[in-house]
Structure formats: structure tokens, C-alpha cells
TIBA-40779 format. One record per residue (C-alpha): residue number from 1; residue in three letters; y, z, x. Coordinates in Angstrom, 3 decimals, padded with zeros to 6 digits. Example, Ala and Ser with C-alpha at 12.3 -4.5 7.8 and 13.67 -1.06 7.14 Angstrom:
# TIBA-40779
> nr;rest;yy;zz;xx
> 1;ALA;-004.500;007.800;012.300 .
> 2;SER;-001.060;007.140;013.670 .
# end
This chain:
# TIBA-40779
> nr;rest;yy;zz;xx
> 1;UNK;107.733;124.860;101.575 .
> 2;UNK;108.462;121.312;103.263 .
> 3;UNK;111.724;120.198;102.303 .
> 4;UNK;112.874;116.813;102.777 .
> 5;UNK;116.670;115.970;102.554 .
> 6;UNK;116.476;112.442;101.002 .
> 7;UNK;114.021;111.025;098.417 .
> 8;UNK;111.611;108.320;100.335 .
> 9;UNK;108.818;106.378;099.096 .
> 10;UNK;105.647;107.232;100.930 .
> 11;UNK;103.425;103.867;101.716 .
> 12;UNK;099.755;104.056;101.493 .
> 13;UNK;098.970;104.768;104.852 .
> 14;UNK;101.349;107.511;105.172 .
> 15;UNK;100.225;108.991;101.748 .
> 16;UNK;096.189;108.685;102.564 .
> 17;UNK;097.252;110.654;105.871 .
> 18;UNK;099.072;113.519;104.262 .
> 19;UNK;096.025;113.440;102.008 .
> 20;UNK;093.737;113.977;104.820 .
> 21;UNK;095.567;116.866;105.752 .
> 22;UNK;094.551;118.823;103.095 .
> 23;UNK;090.662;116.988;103.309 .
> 24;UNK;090.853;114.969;100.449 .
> 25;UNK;088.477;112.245;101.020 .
> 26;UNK;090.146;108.638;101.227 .
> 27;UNK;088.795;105.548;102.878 .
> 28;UNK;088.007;104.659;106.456 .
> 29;UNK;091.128;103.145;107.161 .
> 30;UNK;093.330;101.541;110.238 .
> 31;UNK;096.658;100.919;110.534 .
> 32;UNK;097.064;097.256;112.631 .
> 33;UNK;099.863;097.212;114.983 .
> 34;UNK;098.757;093.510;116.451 .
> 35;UNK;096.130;090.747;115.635 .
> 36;UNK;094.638;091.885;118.996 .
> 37;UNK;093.239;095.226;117.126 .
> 38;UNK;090.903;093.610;115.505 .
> 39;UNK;088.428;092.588;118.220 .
> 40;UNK;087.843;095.788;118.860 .
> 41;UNK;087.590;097.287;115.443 .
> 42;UNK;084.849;099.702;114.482 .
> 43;UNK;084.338;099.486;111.138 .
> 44;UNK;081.374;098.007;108.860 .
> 45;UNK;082.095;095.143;107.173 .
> 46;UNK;082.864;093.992;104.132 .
> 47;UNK;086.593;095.500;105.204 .
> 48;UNK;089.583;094.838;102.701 .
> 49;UNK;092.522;094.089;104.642 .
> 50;UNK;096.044;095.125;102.804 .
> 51;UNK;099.771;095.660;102.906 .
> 52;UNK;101.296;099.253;102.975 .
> 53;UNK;104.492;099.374;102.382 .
> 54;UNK;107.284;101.426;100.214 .
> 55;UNK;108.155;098.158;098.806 .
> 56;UNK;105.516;096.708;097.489 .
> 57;UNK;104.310;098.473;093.796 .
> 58;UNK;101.316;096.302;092.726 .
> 59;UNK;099.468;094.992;095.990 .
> 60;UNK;097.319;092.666;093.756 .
> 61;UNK;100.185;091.088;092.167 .
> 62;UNK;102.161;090.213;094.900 .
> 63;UNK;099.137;088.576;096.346 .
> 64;UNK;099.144;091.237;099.509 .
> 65;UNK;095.525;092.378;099.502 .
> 66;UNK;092.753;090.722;100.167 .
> 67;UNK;088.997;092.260;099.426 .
> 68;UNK;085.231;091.376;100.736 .
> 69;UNK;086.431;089.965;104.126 .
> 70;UNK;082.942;089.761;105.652 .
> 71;UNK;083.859;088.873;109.347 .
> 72;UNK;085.763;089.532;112.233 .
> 73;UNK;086.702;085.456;111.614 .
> 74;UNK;087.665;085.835;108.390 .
> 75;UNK;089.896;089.029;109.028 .
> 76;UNK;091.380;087.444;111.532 .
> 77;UNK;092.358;084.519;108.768 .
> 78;UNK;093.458;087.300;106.584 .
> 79;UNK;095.456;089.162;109.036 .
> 80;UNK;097.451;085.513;109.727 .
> 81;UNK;097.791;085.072;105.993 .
> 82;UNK;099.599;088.172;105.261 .
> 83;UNK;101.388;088.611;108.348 .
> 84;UNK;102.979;085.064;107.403 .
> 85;UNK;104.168;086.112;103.909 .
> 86;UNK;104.697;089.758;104.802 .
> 87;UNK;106.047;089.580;108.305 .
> 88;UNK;108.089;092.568;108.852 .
> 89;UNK;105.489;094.816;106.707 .
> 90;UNK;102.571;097.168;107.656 .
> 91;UNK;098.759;095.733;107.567 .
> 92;UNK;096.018;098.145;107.483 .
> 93;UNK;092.270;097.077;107.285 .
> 94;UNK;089.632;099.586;105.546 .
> 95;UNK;085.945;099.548;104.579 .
> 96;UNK;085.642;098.409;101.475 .
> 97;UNK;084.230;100.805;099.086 .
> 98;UNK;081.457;100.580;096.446 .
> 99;UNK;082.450;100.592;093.098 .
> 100;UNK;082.294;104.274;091.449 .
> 101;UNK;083.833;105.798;088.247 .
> 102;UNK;087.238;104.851;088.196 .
> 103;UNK;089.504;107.959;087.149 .
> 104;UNK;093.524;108.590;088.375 .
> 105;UNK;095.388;111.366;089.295 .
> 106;UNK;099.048;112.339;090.284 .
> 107;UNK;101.936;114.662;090.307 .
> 108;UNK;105.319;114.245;088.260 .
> 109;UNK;108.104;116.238;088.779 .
> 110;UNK;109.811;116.647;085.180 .
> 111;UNK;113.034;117.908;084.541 .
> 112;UNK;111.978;119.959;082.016 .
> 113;UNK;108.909;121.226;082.692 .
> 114;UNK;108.740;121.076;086.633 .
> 115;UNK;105.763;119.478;088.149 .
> 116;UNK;102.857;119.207;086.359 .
> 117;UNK;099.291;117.458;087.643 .
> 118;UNK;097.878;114.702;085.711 .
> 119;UNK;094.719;113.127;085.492 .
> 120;UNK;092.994;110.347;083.535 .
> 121;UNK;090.365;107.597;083.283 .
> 122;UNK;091.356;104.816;085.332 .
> 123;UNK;090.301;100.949;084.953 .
> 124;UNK;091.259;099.350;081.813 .
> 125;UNK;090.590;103.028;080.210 .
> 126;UNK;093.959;103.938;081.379 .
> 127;UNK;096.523;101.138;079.857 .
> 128;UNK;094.244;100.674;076.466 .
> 129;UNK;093.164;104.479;075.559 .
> 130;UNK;095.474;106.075;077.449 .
> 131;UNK;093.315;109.093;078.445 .
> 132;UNK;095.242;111.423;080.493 .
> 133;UNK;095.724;114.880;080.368 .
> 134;UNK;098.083;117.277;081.974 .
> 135;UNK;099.222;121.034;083.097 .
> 136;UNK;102.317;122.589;084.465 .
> 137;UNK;101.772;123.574;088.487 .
> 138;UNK;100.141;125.890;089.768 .
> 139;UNK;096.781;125.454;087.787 .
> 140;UNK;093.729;127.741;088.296 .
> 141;UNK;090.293;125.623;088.878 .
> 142;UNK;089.278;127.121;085.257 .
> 143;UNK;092.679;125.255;083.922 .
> 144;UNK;091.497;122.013;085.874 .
> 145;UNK;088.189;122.320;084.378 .
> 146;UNK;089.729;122.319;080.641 .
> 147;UNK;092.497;119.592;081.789 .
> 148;UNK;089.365;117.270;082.396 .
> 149;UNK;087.752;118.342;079.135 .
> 150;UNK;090.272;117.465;077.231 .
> 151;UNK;089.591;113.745;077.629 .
> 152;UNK;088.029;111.860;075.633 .
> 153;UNK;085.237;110.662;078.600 .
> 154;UNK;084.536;114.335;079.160 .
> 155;UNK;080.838;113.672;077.934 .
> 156;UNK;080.361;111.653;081.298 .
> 157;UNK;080.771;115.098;083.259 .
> 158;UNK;077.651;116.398;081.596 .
> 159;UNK;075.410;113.303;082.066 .
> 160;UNK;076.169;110.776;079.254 .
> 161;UNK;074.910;107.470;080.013 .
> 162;UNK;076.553;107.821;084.078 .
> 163;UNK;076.219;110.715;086.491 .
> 164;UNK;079.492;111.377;088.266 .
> 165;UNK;080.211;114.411;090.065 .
> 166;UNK;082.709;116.766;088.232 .
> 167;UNK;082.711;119.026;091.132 .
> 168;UNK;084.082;116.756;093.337 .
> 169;UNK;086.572;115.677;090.836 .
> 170;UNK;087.742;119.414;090.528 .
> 171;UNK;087.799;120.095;094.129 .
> 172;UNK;090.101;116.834;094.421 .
> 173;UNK;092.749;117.492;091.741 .
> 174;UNK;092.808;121.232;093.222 .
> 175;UNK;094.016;119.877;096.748 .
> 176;UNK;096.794;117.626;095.086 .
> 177;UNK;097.912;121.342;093.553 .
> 178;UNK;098.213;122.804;096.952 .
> 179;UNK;100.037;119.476;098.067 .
> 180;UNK;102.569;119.689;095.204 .
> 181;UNK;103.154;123.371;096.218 .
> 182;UNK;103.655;122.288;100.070 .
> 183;UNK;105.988;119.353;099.663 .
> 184;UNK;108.602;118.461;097.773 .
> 185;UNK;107.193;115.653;095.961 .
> 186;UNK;108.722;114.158;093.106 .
> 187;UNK;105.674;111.733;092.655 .
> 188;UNK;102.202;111.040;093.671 .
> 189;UNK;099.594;108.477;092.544 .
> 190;UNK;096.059;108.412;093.590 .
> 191;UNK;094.973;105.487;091.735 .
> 192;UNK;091.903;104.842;091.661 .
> 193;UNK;090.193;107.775;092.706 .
> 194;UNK;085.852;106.177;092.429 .
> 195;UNK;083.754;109.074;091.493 .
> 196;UNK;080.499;108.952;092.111 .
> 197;UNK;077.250;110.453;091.219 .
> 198;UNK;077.172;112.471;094.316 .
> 199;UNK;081.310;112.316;096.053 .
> 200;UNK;084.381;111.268;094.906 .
> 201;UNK;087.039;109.233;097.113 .
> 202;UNK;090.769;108.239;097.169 .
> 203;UNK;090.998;104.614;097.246 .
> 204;UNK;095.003;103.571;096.815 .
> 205;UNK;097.671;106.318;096.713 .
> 206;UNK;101.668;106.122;097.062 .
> 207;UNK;104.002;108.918;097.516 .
> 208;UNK;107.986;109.897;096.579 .
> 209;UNK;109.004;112.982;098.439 .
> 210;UNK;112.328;114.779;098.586 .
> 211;UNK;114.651;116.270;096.642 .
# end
């Protein structure tokens, strides 16, 4: 067990690395130390050019993310923009993503029941049905299986109307078990997590950890 003495906020960057540790897929992502970076950046554009930082809760509302930057010109523009709002913050660039199924997932540490996994339809799914099921840790794949046939979506899984891949799904929410169970974490988001009909992927995560 990792055990961390004080409780600290985990920004995106930092999160989508521990999350590569245990090979959960995430985006193709760079953190940019300088402007100067970015001329020799190997990525495909579109690129989506962001702040991560343990401050910041709601990137789109505070205005520090900016999507479908289809240059090196324009992320140069960006990376100006942000850097003069946000100047003592983190900027990281990524690939920008194709739109998939939009589900979430997390951890929550309860003080009565412990930690227990959660996951849900994400998108507007998530703040007007409120679809979300969880279990106390540590789940079996069978109790992950039920947890995400409990929802009320569950018919997608099976080929109703969309394909998505439940087996990707599965395979994700069973890595953020083995995270919970490696690190004290009092909170993790992955939100939204795209699922598509072949893959899933992590696209925006935060972290707390400690005690």
C-alpha cells in the first residue's frame, strides 16, 4: 500500500500518468514546459490544448481549454492565450479525440462504507437521469459486470441502437479497483471516459490522494 502523509489534489496530467501505470488507456498527451515545445511536437492535429492544475475544477468554465486547434499557428495562439490568463499554471496539449459513448467512473472513499467504485453514463445522462451505480472495493469482474447492468443504458452493452464495447469498459473500471487498492485515494474522477464500438479511453481525470 502507497501511503501518502497529506491529502493533495492530483492535476490531470499527474492523474492520466498514474493511470498509465496500471495501462488504462488515456489520450496522447504532453505536458509543455515552454512555447518552444511546440515546434517540435509530434502529434496529429486537431490537438486540444488545456490547463492542468489542482486548482482549477471545471476547465470549460473557467475558459482554460481550448478544443479543435488545427495548426501549429493556431496552438501557438492558444498556448499565448492561456499562458496570459493562467501564468503560473501547467499547459498540456493532446490529440483531440473522436467523440465515443460518454460514460464516468471514479472512486469515493466513504466514511461509512470505505471506498466503493462508481460508474455511470456521462454527458447530460449524468446530471438529468442520474445513472450511476456503485459497489464497495474490492469487486470481482462478475460484480463489475452486474454494477454496469444495473443502469438503466445497460441495453447499449448488448447492441441497442449503438455498439460500444462492454469489455473494454470492464477491463477499465477493473484497473481503477487495483488503483484504489494501491493508493490511498480518497477520490478519483475519470470523466468522460468515450467508449467506443471497438476501445474505450480516459479523456479528463483528477485525483485526491492521502489520508
Amino acid at each position: 500500500m502507497i501511503v501518502y502523509q497529506i491529502v493533495k489534489i492530483l492535476p490531470e496530467h499527474e492523474t492520466k500518468k498514474l493511470l498509465l501505470e496500471y495501462s488504462i488507456p488515456t489520450t496522447n498527451f504532453r505536458v509543455l514546459a515552454n512555447m518552444g515545445e511546440i515546434e517540435n511536437l509530434d502529434m496529429k492535429y486537431p490537438v486540444v490544448l488545456k490547463v492542468s492544475s489542482d486548482k482549477i475544477l471545471h476547465k470549460t468554465d473557467a475558459g482554460a481549454i481550448i478544443l479543435d486547434i488545427k495548426s501549429k499557428e493556431e496552438l501557438i495562439s492558444s498556448y499565448k492565450k492561456l499562458k496570459e490568463k493562467f501564468p503560473e499554471e501547467t499547459l498540456i496539449v493532446e490529440e483531440m479525440e473522436k467523440k465515443g459513448t460518454e460514460f464516468i467512473s471514479g472512486v469515493i472513499n466513504d466514511n461509512a462504507f470505505g471506498k466503493c467504485i462508481m460508474v455511470g453514463m456521462g454527458g447530460i445522462f449524468t446530471e438529468i437521469y442520474k445513472d450511476i451505480s456503485f459497489r464497495m472495493l474490492p469487486v470481482t469482474e462478475k460484480e463489475i459486470y452486474d454494477m454496469l447492468h444495473d443502469l438503466k443504458v445497460s441495453k447499449i452493452f448488448h447492441g441497442y441502437r449503438i455498439k460500444v464495447d462492454l469489455k473494454a469498459l470492464i477491463d477499465i473500471l477493473i484497473k481503477v479497483s487495483r488503483i484504489a487498492e494501491d493508493v490511498e485515494i480518497k477520490q478519483l474522477d475519470l470523466n468522460p471516459i468515450f467508449l467506443y464500438e471497438r476501445g474505450a479511453k480516459v479523456i479528463d481525470a483528477k485525483a485526491v490522494i492521502g489520508e
